[in-house]
C-alpha positions in Angstrom: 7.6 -0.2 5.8 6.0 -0.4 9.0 2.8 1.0 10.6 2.0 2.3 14.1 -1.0 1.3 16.4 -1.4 1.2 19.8 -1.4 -2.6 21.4 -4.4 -2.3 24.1 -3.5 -5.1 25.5 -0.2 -4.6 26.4 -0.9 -0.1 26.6 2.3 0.7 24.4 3.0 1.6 21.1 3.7 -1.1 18.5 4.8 -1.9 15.1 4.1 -4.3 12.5 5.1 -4.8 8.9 1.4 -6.7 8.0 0.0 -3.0 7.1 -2.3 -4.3 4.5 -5.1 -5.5 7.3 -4.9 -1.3 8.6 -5.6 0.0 4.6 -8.8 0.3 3.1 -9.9 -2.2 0.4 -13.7 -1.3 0.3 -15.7 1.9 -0.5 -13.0 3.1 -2.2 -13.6 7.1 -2.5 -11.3 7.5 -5.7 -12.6 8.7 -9.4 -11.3 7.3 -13.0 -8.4 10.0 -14.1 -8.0 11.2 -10.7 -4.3 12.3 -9.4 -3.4 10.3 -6.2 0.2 9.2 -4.4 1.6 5.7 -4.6 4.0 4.2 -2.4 5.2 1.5 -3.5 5.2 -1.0 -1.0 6.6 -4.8 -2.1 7.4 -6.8 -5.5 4.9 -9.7 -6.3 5.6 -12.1 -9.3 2.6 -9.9 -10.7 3.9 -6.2 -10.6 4.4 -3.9 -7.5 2.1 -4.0 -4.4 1.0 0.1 -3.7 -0.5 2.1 -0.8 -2.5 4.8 -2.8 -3.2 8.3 -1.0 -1.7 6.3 2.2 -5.0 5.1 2.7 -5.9 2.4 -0.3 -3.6 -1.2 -1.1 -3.6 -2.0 -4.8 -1.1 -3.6 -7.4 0.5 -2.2 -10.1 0.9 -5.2 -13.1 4.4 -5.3 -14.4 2.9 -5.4 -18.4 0.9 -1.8 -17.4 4.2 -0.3 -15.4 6.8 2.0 -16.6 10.0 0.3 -17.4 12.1 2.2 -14.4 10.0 0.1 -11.9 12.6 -2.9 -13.4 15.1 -1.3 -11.4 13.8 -1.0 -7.5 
């Protein structure tokens, strides 16, 4: 997974795979019990790094995941 910015330096288009410094990790607009879309980004030796609403980063514990996650 890779995101997209623009390199003013250089004036192209680039890509990098460090996305997390482009996702929000403050002032978090989401409520308890609300619906959102996960991505699931990477595998840490805690659970499963997410991008939530393609916006948010936050981690998904392996003891609070379903058991199909075993299998990515």
């Amino acid at each position: 997974m890779v995101t997209l910015y623009l390199d003013i330096i250089a004036n192209r288009l680039a890509a990098t795979e460090k996305i997390d410094q482009f996702l929000k990790n403050k002032d978090i607009q989401l409520n308890e019990g609300e619906k959102v879309s996960q991505k699931i980004w990477r595998e840490t030796p805690l659970g499963y790094m997410a991008i939530f609403n393609q916006s948010y980063l936050g981690m998904l514990y392996k003891n609070n995941t379903p058991s199909a996650f075993e299998h990515l």
